[in-house]
Each structure stands twice: as C-alpha cells, then as structure tokens.
N, C-alpha and C positions, 0 to 999 in steps of 0.2 A: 402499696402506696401508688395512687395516681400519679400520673405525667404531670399532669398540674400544680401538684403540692412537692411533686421534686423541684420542679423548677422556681418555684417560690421559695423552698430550703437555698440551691444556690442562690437566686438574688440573693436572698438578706442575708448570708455569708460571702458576700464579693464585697470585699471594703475598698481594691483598689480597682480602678478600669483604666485601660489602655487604648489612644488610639490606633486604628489599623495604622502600619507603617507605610509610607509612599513606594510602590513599588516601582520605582524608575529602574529597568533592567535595560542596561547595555549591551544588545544582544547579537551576535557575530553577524556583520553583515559584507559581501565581498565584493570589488571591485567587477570581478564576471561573475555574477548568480549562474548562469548558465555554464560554464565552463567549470565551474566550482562543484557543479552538480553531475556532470559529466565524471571530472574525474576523480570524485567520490563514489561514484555508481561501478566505475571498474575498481576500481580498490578494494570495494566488498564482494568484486566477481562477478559482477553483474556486467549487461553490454549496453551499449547504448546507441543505436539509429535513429541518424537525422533524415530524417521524412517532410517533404508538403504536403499537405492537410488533402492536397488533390491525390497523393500518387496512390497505386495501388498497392492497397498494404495487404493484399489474401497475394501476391505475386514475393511481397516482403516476408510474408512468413515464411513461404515454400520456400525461397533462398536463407533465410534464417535457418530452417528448420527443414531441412530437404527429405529426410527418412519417417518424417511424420504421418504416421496414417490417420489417426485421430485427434481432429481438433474441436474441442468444444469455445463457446461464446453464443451468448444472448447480442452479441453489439451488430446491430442494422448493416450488411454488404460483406461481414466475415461470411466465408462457405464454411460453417461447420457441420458436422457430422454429429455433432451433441449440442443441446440446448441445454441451460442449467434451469431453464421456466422452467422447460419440459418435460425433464427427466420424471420417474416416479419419486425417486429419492435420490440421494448423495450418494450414495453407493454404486449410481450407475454412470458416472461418469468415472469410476475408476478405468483403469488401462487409457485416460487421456494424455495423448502423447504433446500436444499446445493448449494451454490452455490461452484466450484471449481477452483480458478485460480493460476496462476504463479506470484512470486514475487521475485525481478531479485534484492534487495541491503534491509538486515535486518538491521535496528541502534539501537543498543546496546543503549545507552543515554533516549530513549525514544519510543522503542518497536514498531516505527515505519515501515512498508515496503511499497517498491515501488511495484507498481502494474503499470505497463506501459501498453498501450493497444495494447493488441495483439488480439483482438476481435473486428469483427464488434459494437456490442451493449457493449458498458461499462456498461448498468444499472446493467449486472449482478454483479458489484462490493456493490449496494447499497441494492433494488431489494431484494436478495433472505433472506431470514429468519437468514439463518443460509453460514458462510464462510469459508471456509478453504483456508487455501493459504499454497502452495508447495512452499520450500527455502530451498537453499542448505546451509547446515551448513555454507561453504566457504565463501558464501555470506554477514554474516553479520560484520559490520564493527562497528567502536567504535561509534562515532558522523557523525553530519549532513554534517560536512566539507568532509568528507571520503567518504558518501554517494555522495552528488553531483559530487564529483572528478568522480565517476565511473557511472554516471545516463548520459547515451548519448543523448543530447539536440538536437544533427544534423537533425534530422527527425520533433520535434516537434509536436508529436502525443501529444496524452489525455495523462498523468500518474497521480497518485496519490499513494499518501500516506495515510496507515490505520495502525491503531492502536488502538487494542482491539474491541471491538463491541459498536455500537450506543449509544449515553445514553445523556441524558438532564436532568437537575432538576430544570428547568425554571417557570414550571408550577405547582402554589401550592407549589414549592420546595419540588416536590416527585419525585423523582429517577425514568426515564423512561428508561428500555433498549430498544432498537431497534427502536430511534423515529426517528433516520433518514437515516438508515441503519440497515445493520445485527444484529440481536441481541446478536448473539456468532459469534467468532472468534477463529480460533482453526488453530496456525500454526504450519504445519508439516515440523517441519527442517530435512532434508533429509543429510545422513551423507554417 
C-alpha cells in the first residue's frame, strides 16, 4: 500500500476532528533568575564563578583547577594544550584534565546549560575529568520553555544539555562522580 492511499483510508475514516488545544503554559518564573540559577547549579554539585567578561579566565581556571596538566578547548585566548578542531579523533583528547567550552542559554529551574557544538569533537563535553563552561550572566533564563524559545534548531547540529558533573548510584547504591562524564563542573557566569 502506498503512503498516499494510507492516508486517504485515514481521512475518510476520521468522522470526528479536534481543534489543537491553546497551550497557555504557566511556566516557573523567579524573582532572581540569576541567583535561582546559582543555587540550583550547587545543589546538583556543580560551582559556580562570577567573573567580568574582561578578567582573565586561563588565570581562573589554574585557580579552579590547580593540579591540571591538560586542558583542552577550541575557545579564542584559552591556552590549551588540546584542540578538539584538531584532534585526529575523540579519542585523543582522552586523559583531559579541563575541559573548556561555551554555553550559549543557562535555565534557572534546573541548573541546566546548552552546550551547542561548535567543535569538531564533542567528546570534549564528556571526555575530560573536569568542565568548565563560560555563560554570560544575560544568558540565563527562567525555565525550559525560555530556553528552547532561544536554542536556534535551524542548523540542527549536536547540542546538549549539562547540569552539574556525572554521578550515578546505580551500582551497590554508592554515589559515583564522574561515571559518565565530568566529575566537576564549574560554571563561569561572565558578567
């Protein structure tokens, strides 16, 4: 059976039709977005540094993250030691100790951020031990409805959402960080 004569069996077996419902959705919005975002962001164990757009954040990481030998990032003025263009594959950015990337819409509601891919190799989002994610204060919004309004789908690349660092308690029911990603997460809202 063609596509075309299925779909002409349902028409002319649809006796009744429905308008779409109005979806007015009242959706959590907080007196401090910012502050809400914050302290959702430790709650799920993740950190969170407030920075100026000027300061120096490769001085921010090394105090973040003092025992770091390897950091990877593709982002303009990071010193990294791994590129994820550059790499041959995913695999060679394993043993990264920082991983560094951009995340383009914070949500307040659940400490979530997008991480759209602007890098060849995404592992670096999972991949490196330890994460930091650059967000501009402006960025973060109330909830998920807020978020998607401003996540530009037109392209259709990888993005993801992260929030806080890896952790399972599946096994035994012992608390594992970093079992399937980073173990820390440390975002720096840039203001």
């Amino acid at each position: 059976m063609k596509k075309e004569e299925l779909f002409a069996k349902l028409r002319k077996n649809t006796h009744d039709q429905f308008d779409m419902p109005d979806l007015q959705i009242n959706a959590l919005k907080y007196a401090d977005t910012l502050q809400e975002f914050i302290k959702m962001t430790e709650s799920s164990g993740g950190k969170v540094k407030r920075l100026k757009k000027d300061a120096d954040l490769n001085a921010a990481i090394k105090e973040t993250y003092p025992d770091a030998k390897v950091i990877a990032s593709n982002i303009p003025g990071i010193h990294a030691d791994k590129n994820p263009d550059t790499v041959a594959e995913a695999k060679d950015l394993n043993n990264t100790d920082v991983g560094v990337v951009r995340g383009t819409v914070g949500v307040a509601e659940n400490a979530c951020v997008w991480i759209p891919q602007t890098m060849k190799e995404k592992a670096i989002c999972f991949i490196s031990e330890n994460l930091v994610i650059l967000l501009d204060e402006a960025d973060v919004v109330n909830n998920m409805h807020e978020a998607y309004a401003r996540i530009d789908m037109s392209n259709y690349g990888f993005g993801t959402f992260i929030s806080g660092p890896s952790k399972t308690a599946d096994i035994e029911q012992a608390l594992v960080m970093g079992a399937q990603a980073a173990r820390s997460v440390t975002v720096f809202l840039l203001s």
